[in-house]
C-alpha positions as CSV (number, residue, x, y, z in Angstrom):
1,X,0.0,0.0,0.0
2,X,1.3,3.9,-1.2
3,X,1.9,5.8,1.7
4,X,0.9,9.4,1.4
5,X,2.3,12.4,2.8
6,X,-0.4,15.3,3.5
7,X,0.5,18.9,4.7
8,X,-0.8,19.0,8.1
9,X,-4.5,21.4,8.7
10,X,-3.9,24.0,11.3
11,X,-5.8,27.1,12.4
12,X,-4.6,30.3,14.2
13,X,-6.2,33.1,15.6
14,X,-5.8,37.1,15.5
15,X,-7.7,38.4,18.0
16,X,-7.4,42.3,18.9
17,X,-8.6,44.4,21.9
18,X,-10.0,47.4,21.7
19,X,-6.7,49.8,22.0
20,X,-6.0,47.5,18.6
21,X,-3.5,45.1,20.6
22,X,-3.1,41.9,19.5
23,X,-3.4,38.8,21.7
24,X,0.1,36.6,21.1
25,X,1.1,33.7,23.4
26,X,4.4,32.7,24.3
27,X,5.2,29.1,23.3
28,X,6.4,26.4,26.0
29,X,7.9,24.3,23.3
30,X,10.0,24.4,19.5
31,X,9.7,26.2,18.1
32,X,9.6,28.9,20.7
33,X,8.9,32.4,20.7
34,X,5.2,34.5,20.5
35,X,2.9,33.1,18.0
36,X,-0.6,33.8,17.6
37,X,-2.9,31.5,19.5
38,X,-3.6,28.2,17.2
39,X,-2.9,24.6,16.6
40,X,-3.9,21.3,14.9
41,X,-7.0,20.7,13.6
42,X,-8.4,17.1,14.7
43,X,-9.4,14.4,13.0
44,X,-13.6,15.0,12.4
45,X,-13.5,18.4,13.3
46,X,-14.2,22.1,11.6
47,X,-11.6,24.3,11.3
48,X,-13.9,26.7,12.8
49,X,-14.5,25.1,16.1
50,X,-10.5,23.8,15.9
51,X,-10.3,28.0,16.1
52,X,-12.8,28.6,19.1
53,X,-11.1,25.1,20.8
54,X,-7.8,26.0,20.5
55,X,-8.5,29.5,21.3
56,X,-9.6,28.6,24.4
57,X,-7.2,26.3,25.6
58,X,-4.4,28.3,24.9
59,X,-5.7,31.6,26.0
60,X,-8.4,31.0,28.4
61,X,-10.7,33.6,26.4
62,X,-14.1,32.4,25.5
63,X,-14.0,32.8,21.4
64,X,-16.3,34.8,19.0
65,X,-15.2,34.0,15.4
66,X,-15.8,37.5,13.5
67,X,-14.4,36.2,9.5
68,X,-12.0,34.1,8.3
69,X,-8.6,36.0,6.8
70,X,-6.2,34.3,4.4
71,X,-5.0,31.0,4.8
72,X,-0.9,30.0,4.6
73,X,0.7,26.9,3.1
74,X,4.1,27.7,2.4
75,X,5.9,24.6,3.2
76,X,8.9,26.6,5.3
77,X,6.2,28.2,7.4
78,X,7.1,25.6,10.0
79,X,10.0,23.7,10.2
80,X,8.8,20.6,11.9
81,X,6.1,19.8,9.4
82,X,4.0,20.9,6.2
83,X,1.6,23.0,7.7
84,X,-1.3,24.8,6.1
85,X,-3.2,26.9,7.9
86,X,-6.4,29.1,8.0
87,X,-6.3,32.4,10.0
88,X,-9.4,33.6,11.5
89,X,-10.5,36.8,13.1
90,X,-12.0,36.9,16.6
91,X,-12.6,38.2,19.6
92,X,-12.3,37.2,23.3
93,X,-14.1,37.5,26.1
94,X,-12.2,37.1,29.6
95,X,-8.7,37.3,31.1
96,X,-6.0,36.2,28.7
97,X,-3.4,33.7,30.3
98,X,-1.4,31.1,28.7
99,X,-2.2,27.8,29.5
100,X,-2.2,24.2,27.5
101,X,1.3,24.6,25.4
102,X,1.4,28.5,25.7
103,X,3.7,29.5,28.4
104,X,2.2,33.2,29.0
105,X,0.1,35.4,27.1
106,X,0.3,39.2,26.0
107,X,-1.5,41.9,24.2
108,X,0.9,43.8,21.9
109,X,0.7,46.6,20.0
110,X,1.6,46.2,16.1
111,X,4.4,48.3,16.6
112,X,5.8,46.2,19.6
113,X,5.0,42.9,17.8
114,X,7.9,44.2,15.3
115,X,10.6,43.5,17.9
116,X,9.3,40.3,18.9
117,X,10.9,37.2,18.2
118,X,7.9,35.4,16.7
119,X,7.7,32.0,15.3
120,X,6.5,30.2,12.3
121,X,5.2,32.9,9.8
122,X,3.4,35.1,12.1
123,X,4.7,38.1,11.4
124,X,4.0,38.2,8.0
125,X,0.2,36.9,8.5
126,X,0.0,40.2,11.4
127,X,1.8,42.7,8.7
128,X,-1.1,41.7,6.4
129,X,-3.6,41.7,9.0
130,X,-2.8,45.3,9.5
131,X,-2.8,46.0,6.2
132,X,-6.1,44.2,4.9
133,X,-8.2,45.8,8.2
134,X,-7.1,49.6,7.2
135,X,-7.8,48.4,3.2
136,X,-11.3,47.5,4.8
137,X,-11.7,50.9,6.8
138,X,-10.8,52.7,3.9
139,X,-13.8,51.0,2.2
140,X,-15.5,51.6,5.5
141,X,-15.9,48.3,5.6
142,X,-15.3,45.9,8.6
143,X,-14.2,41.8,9.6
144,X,-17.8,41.6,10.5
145,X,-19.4,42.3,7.0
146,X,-16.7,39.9,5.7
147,X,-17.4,37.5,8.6
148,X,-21.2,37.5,7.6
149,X,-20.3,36.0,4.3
150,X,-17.0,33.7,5.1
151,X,-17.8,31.8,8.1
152,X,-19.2,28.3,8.1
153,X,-22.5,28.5,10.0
């Protein structure tokens, strides 16, 4: 029998406050650094409620979905596996501590994310975060009219 090799599903999370800080979580294990809350999707699962699971276990925050974003699938975005991944907009509702495999947990603004050390591609999926919301508010257009046409029921 052919054995296959599949890129793995993932899901992560931006999830902003109201100062427009965004929730990171420090990572307990490789590769470390701050990383957006997120993780593996399981087996039978939607990648929506992998995003309000994994939300909460790694933050403690209850999780709203608001849209989906973009997804990733570079094969260098993580250097344990073949990862693709879906990002999703959301919001929280709670205190924010790291818990499960995230060591801490921190609100930071876009220009303090900068000179974090962050892992996998995170950066790159905040940079066009930022981007694609302030495209939308030009357009005075929000995640939540996006949401009400992206998200999975």
């Amino acid at each position: 029998m052919k054995e296959y090799k599949n890129p793995a599903p993932t899901v992560d999370l931006i999830i902003e406050n109201e100062k427009g800080e965004i929730l990171l979580i420090e990572r307990k294990n490789e590769p470390y650094g701050w990383a957006l809350p997120g993780g593996f999707v399981d087996y039978g699962e939607s990648l929506e409620h992998a995003a309000i699971r994994e939300g909460k276990e790694e933050t403690n925050l209850d999780i709203t979905l608001i849209s989906q974003f973009k997804s990733y699938s570079n094969p260098e975005r993580d250097k344990r596996y073949h990862t693709i991944t879906k990002v999703f907009v959301a919001k929280g509702k709670g205190i924010a501590q790291g818990m499960d495999d995230a060591k801490t947990a921190g609100w930071f603004s876009p220009e303090e994310i900068k000179s974090l050390s962050i892992a996998f591609d995170h950066k790159k999926i905040i940079k066009e975060y930022i981007e694609f919301k302030n495209f939308l508010k030009e357009k005075n257009l929000s995640f939540e009219d996006l949401g009400k046409f992206l998200l999975d029921g």
